[in-house]
Structure formats: C-alpha cells, structure tokens
C-alpha positions in Angstrom: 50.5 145.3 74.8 52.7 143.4 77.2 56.3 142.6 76.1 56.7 138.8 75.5 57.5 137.3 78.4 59.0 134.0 76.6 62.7 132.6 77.0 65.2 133.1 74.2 65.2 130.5 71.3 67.5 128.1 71.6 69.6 126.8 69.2 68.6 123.3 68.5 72.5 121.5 67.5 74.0 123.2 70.8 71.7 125.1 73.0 73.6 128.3 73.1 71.2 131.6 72.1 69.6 131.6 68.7 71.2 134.9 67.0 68.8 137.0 64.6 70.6 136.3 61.4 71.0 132.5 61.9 67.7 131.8 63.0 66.7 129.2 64.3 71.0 128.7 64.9 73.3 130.2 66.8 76.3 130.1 64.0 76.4 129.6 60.1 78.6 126.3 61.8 75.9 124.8 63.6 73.3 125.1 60.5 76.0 123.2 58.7 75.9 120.4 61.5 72.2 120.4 61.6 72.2 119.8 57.1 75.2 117.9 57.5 72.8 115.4 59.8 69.9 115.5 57.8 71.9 114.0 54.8 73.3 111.6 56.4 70.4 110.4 58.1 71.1 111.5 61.3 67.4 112.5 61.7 64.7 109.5 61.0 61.6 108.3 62.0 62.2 105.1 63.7 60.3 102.3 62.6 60.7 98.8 60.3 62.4 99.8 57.0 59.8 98.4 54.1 61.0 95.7 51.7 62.2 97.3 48.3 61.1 94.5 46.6 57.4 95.3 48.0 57.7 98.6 47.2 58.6 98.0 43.7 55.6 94.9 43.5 53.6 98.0 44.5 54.7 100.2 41.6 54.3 97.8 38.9 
C-alpha cells in the first residue's frame, strides 16, 4: 500500500502542525482558545436571531 501522500493536519486556532496527543491542536493552549471561543460564541451560524417571544408562542 502506498504511504499517504497528504499534508500534515493543521491546527485549526494557529496553523502550526497538529501534534499526536492534541489532535486536532497543536497545544493543550490552543484547545483552550478553540473552547474558550465556542462559549463565548465566537463560532455561530450567521443568520436573523428568532424572536423569544415566538419561540415561546411556539412552546405553549
């Protein structure tokens, strides 16, 4: 079988080489940055945010 002739993984907060025990990271510190932004809301799917109100209506 032929070795894999794909680049590296990347790390997806700074680029640098993904490193075996951090996968997909390069660093415990950039997996922090990467939850850090997902709590925050760094990461969203853009779009109109819905009414509360409606969404309640909708519950009810």
């Amino acid at each position: 079988m032929a070795a894999d002739s794909r680049p590296p993984p990347r790390c997806p907060v700074c680029r640098r080489r993904a490193s075996e025990e951090n996968r997909p990271f390069c660093s415990p510190r950039c997996a922090q940055v990467d939850l850090g932004r997902w709590l925050t809301g760094g990461y969203a799917i853009p779009g109109e945010a819905e009414d509360a109100q409606r969404i309640d209506e909708d519950d009810a």
